[in-house]
C-alpha positions in Angstrom: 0.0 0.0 0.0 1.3 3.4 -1.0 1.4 6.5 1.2 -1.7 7.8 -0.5 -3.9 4.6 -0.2 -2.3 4.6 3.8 -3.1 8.6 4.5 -6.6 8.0 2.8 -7.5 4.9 4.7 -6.6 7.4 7.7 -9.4 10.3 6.8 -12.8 11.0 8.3 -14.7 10.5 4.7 -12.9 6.8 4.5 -15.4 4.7 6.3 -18.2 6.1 4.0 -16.2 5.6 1.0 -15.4 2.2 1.8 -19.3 1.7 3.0 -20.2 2.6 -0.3 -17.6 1.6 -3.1 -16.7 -1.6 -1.2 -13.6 -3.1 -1.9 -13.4 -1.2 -5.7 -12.3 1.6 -3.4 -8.6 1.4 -4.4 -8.7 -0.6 -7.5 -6.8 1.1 -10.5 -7.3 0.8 -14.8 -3.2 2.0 -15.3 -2.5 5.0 -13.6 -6.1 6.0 -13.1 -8.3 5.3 -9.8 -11.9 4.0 -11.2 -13.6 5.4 -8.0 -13.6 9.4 -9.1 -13.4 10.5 -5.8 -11.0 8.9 -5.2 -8.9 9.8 -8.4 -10.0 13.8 -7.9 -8.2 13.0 -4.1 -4.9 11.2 -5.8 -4.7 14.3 -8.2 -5.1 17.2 -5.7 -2.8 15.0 -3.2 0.3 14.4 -5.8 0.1 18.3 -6.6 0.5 18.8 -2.7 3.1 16.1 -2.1 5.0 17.9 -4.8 5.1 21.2 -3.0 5.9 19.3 0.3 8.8 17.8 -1.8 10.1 21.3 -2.9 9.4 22.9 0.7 11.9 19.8 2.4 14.1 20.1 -0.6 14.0 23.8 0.2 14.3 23.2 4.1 17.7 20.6 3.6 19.2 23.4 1.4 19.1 26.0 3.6 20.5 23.8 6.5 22.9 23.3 4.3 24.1 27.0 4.0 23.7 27.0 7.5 25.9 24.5 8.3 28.0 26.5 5.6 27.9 29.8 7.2 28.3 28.5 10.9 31.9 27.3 9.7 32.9 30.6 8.0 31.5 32.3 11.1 33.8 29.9 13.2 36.5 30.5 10.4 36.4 34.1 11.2 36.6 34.1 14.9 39.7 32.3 14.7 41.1 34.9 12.6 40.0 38.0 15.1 41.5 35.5 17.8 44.6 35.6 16.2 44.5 39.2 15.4 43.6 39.8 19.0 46.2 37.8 20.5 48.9 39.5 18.3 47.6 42.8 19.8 48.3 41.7 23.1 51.6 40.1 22.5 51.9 43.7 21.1 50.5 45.7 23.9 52.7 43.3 26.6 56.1 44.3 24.9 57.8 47.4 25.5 58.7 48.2 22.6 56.8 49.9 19.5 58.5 51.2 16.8 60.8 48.5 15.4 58.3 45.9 15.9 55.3 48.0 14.7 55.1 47.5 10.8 55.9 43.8 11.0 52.5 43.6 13.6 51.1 45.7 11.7 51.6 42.8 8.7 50.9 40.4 11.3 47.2 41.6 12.2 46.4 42.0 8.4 47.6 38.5 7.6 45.8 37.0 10.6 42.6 38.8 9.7 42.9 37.7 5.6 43.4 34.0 7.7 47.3 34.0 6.0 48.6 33.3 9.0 47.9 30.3 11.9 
């Protein structure tokens, strides 16, 4: 039994259906339900099925990218980390202006992520 036949089978309107069309209820010529009711339901339930097909397809993308971004994000906060710590290192010293342009590189290759 298909998830069509199993979600229709678990409606209010089934026990009538079945009361009156018996066990015809599900029975197909090819692709085609002979029961109309039942074929106007399989029709308007495919087209549904297909936008809850998109919508999850839609839904795993963007975890995706989420997943994605959350590791750029981390990526990132290593580099101010390192930038940070340089500064530091910088600030702790006692000296400035020899040392200054080559922090100076340092910061902008920790921030670019150059530098581990």
């Amino acid at each position: 039994m298909d998830k069509f036949e199993q979600w229709f089978i678990n409606q209010d309107f089934y026990t009538n259906m079945r009361f009156i069309h018996g066990d015809a209820l599900f029975i197909k010529d090819g692709d085609v339900y002979r029961v109309l009711p039942v074929q106007m339901t399989w029709v308007a339930w495919q087209s549904r099925q297909a936008e809850v097909d998109l919508l999850q397809q839609y839904n795993d993308d963007l975890a995706g990218g989420q997943c994605c971004l959350y590791r750029e994000l981390k990526e990132k906060d290593k580099r101010i980390e390192a930038a940070m710590s340089l500064i530091q290192a910088w600030n702790d010293q006692g000296y400035r202006d020899d040392a200054e342009q080559l922090i100076n590189v340092d910061l902008v290759e920790a921030l670019r992520g150059e530098r581990e």
